[in-house]
C-alpha positions as CSV (number, residue, x, y, z in Angstrom):
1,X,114.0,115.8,106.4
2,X,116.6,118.4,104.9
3,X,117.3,118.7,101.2
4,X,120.1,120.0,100.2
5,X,121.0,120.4,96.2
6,X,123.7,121.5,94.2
7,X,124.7,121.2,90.8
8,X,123.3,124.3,89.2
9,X,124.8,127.1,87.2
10,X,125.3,129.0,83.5
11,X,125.5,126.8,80.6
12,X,124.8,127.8,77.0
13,X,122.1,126.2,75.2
14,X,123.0,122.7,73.8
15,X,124.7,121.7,77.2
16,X,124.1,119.4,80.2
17,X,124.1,119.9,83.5
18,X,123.8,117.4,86.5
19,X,121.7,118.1,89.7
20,X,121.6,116.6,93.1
21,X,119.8,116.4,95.8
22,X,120.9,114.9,99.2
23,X,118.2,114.4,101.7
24,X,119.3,113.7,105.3
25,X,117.2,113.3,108.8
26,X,114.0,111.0,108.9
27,X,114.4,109.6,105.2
28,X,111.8,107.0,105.9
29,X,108.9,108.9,105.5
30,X,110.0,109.6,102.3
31,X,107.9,108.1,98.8
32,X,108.4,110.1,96.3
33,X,110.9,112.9,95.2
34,X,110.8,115.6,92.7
35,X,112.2,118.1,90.7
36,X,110.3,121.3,90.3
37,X,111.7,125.0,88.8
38,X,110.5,128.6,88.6
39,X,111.3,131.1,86.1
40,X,111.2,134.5,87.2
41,X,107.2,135.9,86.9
42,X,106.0,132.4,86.6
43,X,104.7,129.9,89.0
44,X,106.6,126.5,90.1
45,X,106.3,123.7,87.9
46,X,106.8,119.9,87.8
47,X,110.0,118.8,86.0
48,X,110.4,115.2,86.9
49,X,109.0,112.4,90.1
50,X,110.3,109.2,90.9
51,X,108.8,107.0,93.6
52,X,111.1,105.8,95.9
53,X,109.8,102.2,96.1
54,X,109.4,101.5,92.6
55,X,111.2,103.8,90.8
56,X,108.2,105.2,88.7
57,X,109.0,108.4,86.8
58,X,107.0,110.7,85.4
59,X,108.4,113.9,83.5
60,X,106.7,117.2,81.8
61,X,106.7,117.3,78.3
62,X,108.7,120.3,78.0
63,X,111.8,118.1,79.6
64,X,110.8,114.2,78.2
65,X,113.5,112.9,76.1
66,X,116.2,115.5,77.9
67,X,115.8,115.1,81.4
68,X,116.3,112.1,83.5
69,X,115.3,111.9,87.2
70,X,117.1,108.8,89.1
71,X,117.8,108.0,92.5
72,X,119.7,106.1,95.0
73,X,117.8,104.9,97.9
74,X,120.9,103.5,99.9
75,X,122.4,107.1,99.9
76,X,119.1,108.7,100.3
77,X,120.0,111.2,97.2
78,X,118.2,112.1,93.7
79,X,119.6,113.5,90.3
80,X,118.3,114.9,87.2
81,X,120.3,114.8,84.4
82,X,119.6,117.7,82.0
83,X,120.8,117.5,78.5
84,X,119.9,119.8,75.4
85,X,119.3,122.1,77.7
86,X,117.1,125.2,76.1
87,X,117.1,128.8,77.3
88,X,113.6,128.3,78.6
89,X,114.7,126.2,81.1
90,X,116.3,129.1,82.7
91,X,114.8,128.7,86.6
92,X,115.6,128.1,89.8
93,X,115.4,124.5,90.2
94,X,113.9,123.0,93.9
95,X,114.2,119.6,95.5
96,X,111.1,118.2,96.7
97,X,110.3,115.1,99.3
98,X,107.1,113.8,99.8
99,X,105.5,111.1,101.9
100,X,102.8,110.0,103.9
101,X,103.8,108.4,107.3
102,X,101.9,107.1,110.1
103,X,98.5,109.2,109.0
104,X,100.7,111.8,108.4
105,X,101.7,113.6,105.3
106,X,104.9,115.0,104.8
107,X,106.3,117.6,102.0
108,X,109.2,119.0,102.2
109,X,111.6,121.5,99.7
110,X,114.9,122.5,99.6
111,X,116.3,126.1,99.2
112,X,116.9,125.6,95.2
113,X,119.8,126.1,92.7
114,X,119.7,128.3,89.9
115,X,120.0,127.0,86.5
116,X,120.8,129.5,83.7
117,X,120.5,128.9,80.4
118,X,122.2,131.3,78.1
119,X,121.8,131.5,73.9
């Protein structure tokens, strides 16, 4: 599976920004997809699931009531819609895919977007 996203860049604090992520190759094996970010010196977080079946979400507080993660299963791609964006949420946002298929478990990330927030 290959993730490609896009959508990231400089906004000032207040603003939106829309990211996507477009996941190509063997799709199937595919249940749940993510949004995680890392700010510089700190480690990767969760930002926001949703299961590809049933279209549970799950969010971190630091993004609930801003953020919402939503999918499109027919064109195998994922968006997070990011509103009220804070300068703490300055990080370098990655696509993730996860599945287990056939015994096997599958994770995979793309190569990330940066999203800078300024005040």
């Amino acid at each position: 599976v290959k993730l490609v996203e896009s959508g990231g860049g400089l906004v000032q604090a207040g603003g939106s920004l829309r990211l996507s992520c477009a996941a190509s190759g063997s799709t199937f094996q595919i249940d749940t997809m993510g949004w995680y970010r890392q700010a510089p010196g700190k480690q990767r977080e969760l930002v926001a699931t949703v299961t590809i079946g049933g279209g549970r979400t799950n969010y971190a507080d630091s993004v609930k009531g801003r953020f919402t993660i939503s999918r499109d299963n027919a064109k195998s791609t994922m968006w997070l819609q990011m509103n009220s964006l804070k300068p703490e949420d300055t990080a370098v946002y990655y696509c993730n895919a996860w599945g287990r298929w056939l015994g096997n478990e599958y994770d995979y990330w793309g190569q990330g977007t940066q999203v800078t927030v300024s005040s």
